[in-house]
C-alpha positions, 0 to 999 in steps of 0.5 A, a space after each residue: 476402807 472406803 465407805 462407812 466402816 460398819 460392822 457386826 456379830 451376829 446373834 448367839 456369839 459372845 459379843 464382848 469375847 468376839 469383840 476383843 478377839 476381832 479387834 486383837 487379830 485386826 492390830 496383830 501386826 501394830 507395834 504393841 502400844 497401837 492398841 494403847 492408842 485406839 479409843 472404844 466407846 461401848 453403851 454400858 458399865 456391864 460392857 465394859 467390864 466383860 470387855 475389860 475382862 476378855 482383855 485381861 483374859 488375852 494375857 499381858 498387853 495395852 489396853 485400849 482407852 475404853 470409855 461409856 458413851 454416856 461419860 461424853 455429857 461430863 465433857 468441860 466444852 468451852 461455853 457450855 455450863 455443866 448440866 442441870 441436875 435432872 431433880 431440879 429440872 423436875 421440881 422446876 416442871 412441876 411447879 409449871 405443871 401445878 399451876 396448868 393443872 389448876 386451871 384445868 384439873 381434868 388435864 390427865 386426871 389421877 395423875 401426880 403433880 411430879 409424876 406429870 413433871 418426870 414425863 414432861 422432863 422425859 418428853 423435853 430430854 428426848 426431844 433434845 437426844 433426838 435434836 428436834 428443836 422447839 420450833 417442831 411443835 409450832 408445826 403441829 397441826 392439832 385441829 383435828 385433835 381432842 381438846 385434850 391434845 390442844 390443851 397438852 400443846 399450847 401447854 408445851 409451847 410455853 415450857 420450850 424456854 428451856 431449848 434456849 441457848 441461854 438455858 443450861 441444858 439438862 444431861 440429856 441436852 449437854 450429851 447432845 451439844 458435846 456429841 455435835 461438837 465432837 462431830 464437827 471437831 472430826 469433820 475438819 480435823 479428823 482423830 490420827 487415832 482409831 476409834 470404835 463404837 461397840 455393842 450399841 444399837 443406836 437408840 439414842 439420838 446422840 449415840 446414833 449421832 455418834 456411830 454415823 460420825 464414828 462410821 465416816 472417820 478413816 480410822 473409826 468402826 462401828 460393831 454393831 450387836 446381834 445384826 441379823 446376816 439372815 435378814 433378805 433385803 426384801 425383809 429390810 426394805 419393808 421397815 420403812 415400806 409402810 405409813 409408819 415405820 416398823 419400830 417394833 422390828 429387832 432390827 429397825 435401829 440397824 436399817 435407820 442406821 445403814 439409811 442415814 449413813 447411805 448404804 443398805 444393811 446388806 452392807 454390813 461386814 463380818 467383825 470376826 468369823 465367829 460361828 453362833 451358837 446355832 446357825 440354823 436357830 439363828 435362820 428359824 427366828 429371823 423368819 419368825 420376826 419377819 416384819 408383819 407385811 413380808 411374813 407370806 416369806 413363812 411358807 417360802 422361805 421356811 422350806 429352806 431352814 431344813 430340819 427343825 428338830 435340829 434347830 430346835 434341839 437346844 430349846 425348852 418351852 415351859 408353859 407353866 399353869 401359874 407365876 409360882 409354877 413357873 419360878 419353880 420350874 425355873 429355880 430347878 433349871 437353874 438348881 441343875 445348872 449351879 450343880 453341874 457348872 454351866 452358866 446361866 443367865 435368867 433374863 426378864 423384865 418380870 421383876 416379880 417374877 425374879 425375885 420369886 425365882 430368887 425366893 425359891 433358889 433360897 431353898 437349896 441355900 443358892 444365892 443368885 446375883 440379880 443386876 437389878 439389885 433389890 428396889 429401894 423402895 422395897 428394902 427395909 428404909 424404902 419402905 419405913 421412909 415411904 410409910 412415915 412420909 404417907 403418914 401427914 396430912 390424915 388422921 393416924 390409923 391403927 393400920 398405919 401405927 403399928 405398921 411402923 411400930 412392927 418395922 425392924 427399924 424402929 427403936 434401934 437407936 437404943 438398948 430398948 427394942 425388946 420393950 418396944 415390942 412388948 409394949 407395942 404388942 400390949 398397946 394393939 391388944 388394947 387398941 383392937 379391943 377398945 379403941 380408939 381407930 383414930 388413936 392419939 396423944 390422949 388415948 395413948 396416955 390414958 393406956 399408959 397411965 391406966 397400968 401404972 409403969 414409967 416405962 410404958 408412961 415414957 414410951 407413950 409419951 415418945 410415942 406421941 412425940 413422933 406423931 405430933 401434929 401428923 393430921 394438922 400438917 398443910 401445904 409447905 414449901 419443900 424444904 420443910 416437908 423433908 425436914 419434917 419428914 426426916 425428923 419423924 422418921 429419925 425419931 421412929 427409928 431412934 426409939 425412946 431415950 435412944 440416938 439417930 445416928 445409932 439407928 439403923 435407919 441410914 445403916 448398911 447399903 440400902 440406909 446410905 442409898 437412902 441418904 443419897 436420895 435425901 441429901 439430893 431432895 436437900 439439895 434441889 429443895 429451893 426449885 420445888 415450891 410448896 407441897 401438900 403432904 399427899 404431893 410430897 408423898 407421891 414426890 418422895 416414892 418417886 424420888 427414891 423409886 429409880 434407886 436399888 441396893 446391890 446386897 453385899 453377901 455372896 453370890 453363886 459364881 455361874 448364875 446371874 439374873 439380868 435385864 433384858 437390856 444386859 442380854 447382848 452383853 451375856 455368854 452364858 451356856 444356859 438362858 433362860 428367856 422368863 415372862 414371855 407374855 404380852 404385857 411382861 415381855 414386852 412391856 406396854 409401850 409407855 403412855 406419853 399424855 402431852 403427845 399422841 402417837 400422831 402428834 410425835 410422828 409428825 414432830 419427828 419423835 421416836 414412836 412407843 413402839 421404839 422400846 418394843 423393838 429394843 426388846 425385841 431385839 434383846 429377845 432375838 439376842 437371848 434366844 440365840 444362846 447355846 441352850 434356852 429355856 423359854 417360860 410363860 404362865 399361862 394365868 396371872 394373879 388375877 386373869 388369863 395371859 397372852 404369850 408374847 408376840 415373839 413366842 407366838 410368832 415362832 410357835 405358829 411358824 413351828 406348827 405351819 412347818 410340818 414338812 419340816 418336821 416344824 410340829 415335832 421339834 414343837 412338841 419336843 420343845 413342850 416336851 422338855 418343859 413339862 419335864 422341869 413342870 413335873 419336877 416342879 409339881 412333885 417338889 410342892 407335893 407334900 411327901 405325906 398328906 395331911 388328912 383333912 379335919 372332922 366336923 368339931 363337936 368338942 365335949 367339954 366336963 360338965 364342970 366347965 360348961 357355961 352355967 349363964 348366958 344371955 338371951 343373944 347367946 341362945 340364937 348362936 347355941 341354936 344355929 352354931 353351938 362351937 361358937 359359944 364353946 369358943 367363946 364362953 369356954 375357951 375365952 376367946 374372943 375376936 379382936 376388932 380389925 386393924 382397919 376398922 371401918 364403920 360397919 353394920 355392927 358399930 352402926 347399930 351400936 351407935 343407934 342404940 345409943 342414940 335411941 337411949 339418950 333420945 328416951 331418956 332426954 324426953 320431956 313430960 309432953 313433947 309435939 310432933 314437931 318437937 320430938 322430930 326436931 330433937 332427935 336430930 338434935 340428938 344423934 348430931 350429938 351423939 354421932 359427933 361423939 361416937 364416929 370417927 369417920 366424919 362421911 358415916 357421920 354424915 350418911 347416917 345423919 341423913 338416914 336418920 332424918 329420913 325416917 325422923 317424922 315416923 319415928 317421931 310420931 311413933 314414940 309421941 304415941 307410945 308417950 301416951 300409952 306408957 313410960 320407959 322403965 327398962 332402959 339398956 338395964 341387965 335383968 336375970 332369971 334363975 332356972 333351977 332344973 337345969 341350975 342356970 342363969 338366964 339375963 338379958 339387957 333389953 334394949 327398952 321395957 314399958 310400963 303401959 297404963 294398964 300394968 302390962 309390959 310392952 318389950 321394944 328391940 331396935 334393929 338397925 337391919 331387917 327385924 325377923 320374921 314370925 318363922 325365924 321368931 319360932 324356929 331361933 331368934 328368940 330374943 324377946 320370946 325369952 325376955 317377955 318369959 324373963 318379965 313375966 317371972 320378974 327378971 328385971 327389978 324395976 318391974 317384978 312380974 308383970 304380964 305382957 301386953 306384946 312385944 316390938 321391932 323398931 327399925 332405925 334404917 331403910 323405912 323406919 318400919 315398926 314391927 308391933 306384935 301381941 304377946 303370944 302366950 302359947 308361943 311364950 310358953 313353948 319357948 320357955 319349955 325349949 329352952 330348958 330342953 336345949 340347956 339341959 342338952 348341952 349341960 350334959 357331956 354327952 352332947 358335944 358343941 357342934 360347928 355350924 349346926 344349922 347355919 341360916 345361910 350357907 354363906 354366913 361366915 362366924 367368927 370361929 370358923 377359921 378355929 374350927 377349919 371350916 372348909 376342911 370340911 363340909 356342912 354335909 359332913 357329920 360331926 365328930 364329937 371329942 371329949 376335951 379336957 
């Protein structure tokens, strides 16, 4: 044949089927063994397997030597060394890129150490693919670039070392050198046997290296996938038209590849006469994904593609109001498909979005086989590894403690799981409702001890052992970062008493994949130097992060899920094309910090763009199958989406084409979409509804109703009354959050501890300065004991030194007026109609000179205001009724003199108020009435009666399913018993 040898399927055939059919029919005259003898490289394992299939499909006969073109780099070449492995290279890198990083740490800021390396590894490894040498860097003019850039370059010129002869080179590289070899091999000997490149697009600067020797040869062919045969040459010729060629075009690889060979893409022959699935579909999207400079051909061109309807007749588009509508819609899809045999491929680079269309086959008991596998760092030792590895370095949380307490690979290396849950669930109890949020050895002891069990006391102890000496750990060397790593988690896992290796940890496929990745940190540990324990977990997520788990179970036999890349090598009946949104489908071009857009044009390196077109093309190969269902949401988790650049492509060609009938075949498109949403929409539909909840008024006995409550509890029987039922007569009380936080209520808890020990320390005569002097000594001290965030600790400090002179002076003229005799001490007043107990535990009470009483709460807010005073905040209403009654002990009855607000916060403001005896009065009365009021079973504990806000949230409300109904709503009241 003269010429190159290049040949190709178009989109919607079968490409390994036709292939096989193509090649059989071109040997069918050869003796038997010709085929035996013909050398076919293909670009994938998935490939080679169809392939291989299709062969076994023909009946009995030679097979050709079948080979991935990537097992060319694993070649022995006489004087090239073996390839680095790509772990050490990186390890190598990043030691290079800490130190730049050092010295200049707003270099890409927020961004790892080893995550830097990898990108540098990938900019190093596509330089060498490409065959751009060291020296292309020196040209690049970078004057009129950021420093950023300036920066980034001077940078890469020191790490091309690794471009020299003498550098074993990394896989990439190798692939490289032994394609070139091979190359130069063939120039002067060519092979006496036939050898074909098929199935690859030539991305890869040494597999296109290779299709242009393989396309030369006398004996070789080059059958290239999903060529577009509709594609005008005017349509080829604007690829390269422009300043920068049109990478993101599904075809740009095709015309790269006919330009470097001398010929034009019109060129390109037939491999087998084959028909598409749909011709005219073919011939619609082609027009659609018309390089942007040539699409004015819309209005011209289109008016030759017929009746759309009939292109369009095999095509669903389900535009879906949410991700979860959309995995359902498709679940259905493919539900119908597993039930009347057809095959089908669900396609997209949505991860989430197929695993969630996974999630929701498991509904009917259908289990798909996902090419991807399940992510390692999502299966149950990716997860444990990556939390005990984010574990050093920090003080040990209570989120970050029961989260691998609570793992399924815990104390599975002895007979004791079921303690170990009932120990962990007893110990969260404890820890939620005392503390400390900063747990350690010595908290977890004394709990042990305080219950007296030697089984608790020795799984406290193990459990002390395996956080021992997490929050001291500092820099290490890599080596000991992994030992020290592996050793506590294989002493999580192992449990009290029990054995590692019987743990579950490194069980099952995704524990020996695990152990791979560990065994080859092991490995290349040497090449890594030192890390901090947040670099070492950021290393270890990205170490296992490439890794996935293929789950041995079995799986449906027509229903597969596949990346975009594996859509050329499917020939299902049925696609389905899911996540066609901007950012999904296809995904953003990947940002390369070292080099800009500019700067890797200049240097002849692929643009971003390059992945774009790939998946474009995979997208045009995709929606050529027999039958397509094409899937967006229209809103994401968090905002509003934008459609695929594809998919409005062709929409708006749709819509533009009404001569065409382009608008109803539109139309039906969305149409049969709707079908699968409706069907959707009714399979979440509740068969029954469940009727929403009354507004809670419980109405408990008598008997059980609370005969004593504090004077803080007479505020919450006013404004919510269903929380002191909750509370008070259900005995339930909130637990503290697994990630506490210094918060308004532990801050005021706080100050009033240090206001107590400021009055109880106070000397006999003190000066201004003095007194100023001594309460920042003392809430340093208390602070240090009582906070465990240091940055709180710190804050608070400073907003108490804020209002230190005020305060100070304040308290040195109360020191004159009166002595403190009530100090955070109960007092209590016994009513007797209704038969109640009142107490209260002021927060300070003084004896002033005169014999009258002066009552003093702290508040580390805002203090009320004289209508809240009136209407519910009674609080020191109450307590002055209780001292004029002899409530409290120390004082017996004594007439109050006024009552005040001390603000520990914002302006130290001092609320001072004259007892006002009406008022006093009055809320005695009130209270007397409210009690008899909710002694009495005819009066039921209302939710949010009369909430201050309508925003305030309680800590009942989710008890009493506030949201179910409305504070407008009217109580229901409900004896309860």
């Amino acid at each position: 044949m003269a010429g190159p040898n290049l040949f190709a399927l178009p989109p919607g055939v079968d490409f390994p089927q036709a292939f096989v059919a193509g090649l059989l029919a071109r040997r069918a005259g050869d003796a038997p063994d010709a085929l035996a003898r013909t050398q076919v490289f293909l670009p994938s394992a998935r490939m080679l397997r169809r392939v291989r299939a299709a062969f076994d499909g023909c009946g009995a006969g030679f097979l050709p030597r079948l080979r991935l073109v990537t097992e060319l780099g694993t070649e022995p070449v006489p004087g090239l060394p073996a390839a680095v492995p790509p772990l050490r290279r990186k390890l190598e890198l990043a030691q290079l890129v800490a130190r730049m990083t050092e010295r200049q740490p707003d270099f890409a800021a927020g961004t790892g150490t080893y995550a830097l390396a990898e990108s540098l590894s990938d900019l190093l490894a596509e330089m060498q693919m490409e065959g751009v040498a060291a020296d292309a860097l020196e040209r690049l003019d970078v004057a009129d670039h950021a420093a950023h850039w300036q920066h980034s370059l001077r940078f890469l010129r020191i790490v091309t070392r690794y471009f020299d002869p003498g550098t074993p080179p990394d896989p990439e590289a190798r692939l490289r050198r032994v394609v070139e070899a091979r190359v130069a091999r063939w120039s002067s000997a060519p092979p006496p046997h036939p050898v074909i490149v098929a199935g690859s697009t030539g991305s890869r600067g040494a597999t296109a290296l290779l299709m242009q020797a393989v396309a030369r040869l006398p004996n070789g062919v080059v059958v290239l996938p999903g060529f577009d045969f509709e594609m005008p040459q005017s349509g080829w010729d604007s690829l390269d038209s422009g300043p920068v060629p049109a990478e993101d075009h599904p075809q740009y690889r095709f015309a790269a590849l006919s330009r470097a060979l001398g010929v034009t893409p019109i060129a390109v022959r037939h491999w087998h006469p084959v028909a598409p699935a749909s011709g005219t579909r073919n011939a619609l999207l082609s027009l659609a994904l018309r390089p942007a400079p040539v699409t004015d051909s819309w209005m011209r061109d289109g008016a030759k593609l017929g009746d759309l309807r009939e292109a369009t007749r095999n095509l669903v588009l389900i535009e879906a109001a949410d991700p979860r509508a959309e995995a359902t819609a498709l679940a259905l899809v493919l539900r119908e498909t597993a039930e009347t045999g057809v095959s089908a491929a669900l396609i997209s680079p949505d991860r989430l979005l197929t695993r969630r269309v996974a999630a929701a086959l498991e509904r009917w008991r259908i289990s798909v086989d996902d090419s991807a596998g399940q992510p390692l760092p999502l299966s149950p030792p990716g997860r444990f590894l990556r939390h005990v590895a984010a574990l050093a370095g920090r003080k040990l949380t209570l989120e970050a403690l029961f989260v691998l307490l609570k793992h399924p690979l815990t104390a599975t290396g002895a007979d004791a799981r079921g303690n170990h849950l009932r120990f962990t669930r007893d110990l969260e109890l404890h820890l939620r409702r005392h503390g400390p949020a900063f747990p350690d050895a010595a908290a977890l002891s004394a709990w042990a001890e305080a219950l007296g069990e030697p089984e608790r006391a020795a799984w406290a102890a193990w459990l002390a052992t395996s956080f021992e000496a997490v929050q001291d750990a500092g820099e290490a060397p890599l080596s000991a970062c992994i030992d020290t790593h592996i050793a506590r988690a294989e002493t999580l896992a192992a449990g009290p008493g029990g054995v590692a290796a019987a743990s579950a940890l490194w069980q099952h496929e995704a524990g020996r994949e695990a152990v791979l990745r560990v065994r080859e940190a092991r490995r290349e540990a040497a090449h890594g130097g030192s890390f901090t324990p947040a670099q070492y977990a950021s290393f270890f997520e990205r170490l296992i992060q490439p890794g996935s788990v293929r789950l041995a179970e079995p799986t449906h036999p027509h229903i597969a899920i596949l990346g975009s890349l594996e859509a050329r090598v499917q020939g299902a009946g049925l696609v389905i094309c899911g996540g066609l949104n901007e950012g999904s489908w296809p995904q953003q071009a990947a940002v390369d910090p070292w080099l800009s857009r500019r700067m890797r044009l200049d240097a002849g390196l692929l643009l971003p763009e390059r992945q774009i077109g790939l998946a474009a093309h995979d997208f045009q190969q995709a929606v050529a199958a027999p039958r397509v269902v094409l899937s967006r949401a229209a809103r994401s988790a968090d905002a509003e989406t934008v459609a695929s650049r594809w998919l409005s492509r062709l929409t708006s060609l749709l819509a533009g084409l009404p001569e065409q009938h382009g608008v109803e075949a539109l139309e039906a498109m969305r149409a049969r979409g709707r079908v699968w949403l409706n069907r959707a929409a009714a399979l979440d539909t509740p068969r029954a509804s469940v009727p929403a909840a009354p507004r809670p008024a419980p109405r408990p006995p008598a008997e059980a109703r609370p005969r004593e409550l504090p004077v803080t509890a007479i505020k919450t029987l006013i404004r919510d009354p269903y929380a002191v039922y909750a509370q008070r007569i259900l005995r339930l009380r909130p637990l503290d959050p697994l990630r506490p936080e210094a918060d308004p209520r532990a801050r005021g808890e706080v100050l009033h501890l240090l206001v107590e020990a400021f009055v109880r320390e106070r000397p006999e005569a003190e000066t201004l300065e003095a007194a100023r002097a001594r309460l920042t000594a003392t809430a340093a001290r208390v602070l240090a004991g009582e906070v465990a965030w240091p940055a709180a600790q710190r804050f608070w400090l400073a907003r108490i030194e804020r209002i230190g002179t005020s305060f100070a002076r304040s308290e040195v003229t109360r020191a004159a007026e009166g002595t403190p005799v009530v100090i955070e001490k109960t007092g209590s007043v016994r009513l007797k109609e209704p038969d109640f107990t009142l107490t209260a535990k002021p927060d300070r009470i003084d004896l002033l000179h005169d014999g009258r009483v002066r009552i003093f709460d702290y508040k580390s807010g805002k203090p009320p205001t004289d209508k809240e005073m009136a209407t519910f905040d009674k609080q020191l209403l109450l307590e002055a009724a209780m001292a004029e009654r002899g409530g409290f002990a120390a004082l017996g009855p004594r007439q109050v003199a006024g009552y005040s607000y001390i603000q520990l916060g914002g302006t130290g403001e001092t609320r001072e108020m004259d007892c006002n005896a009406a008022l006093v009065a009055e809320t005695w009365e009130g209270l007397h009435k409210l009690l008899a009021a909710y002694l009495s079973e005819a009066t039921g504990f209302m939710a949010r009666r009369a909430m201050q806000k309508t925003d305030d949230v309680g800590d009942y409300d989710h008890l009493s399913r506030f949201g179910e109904w409305d504070t407008t709503d009217a109580p229901v009241p409900e004896d309860v018993r």
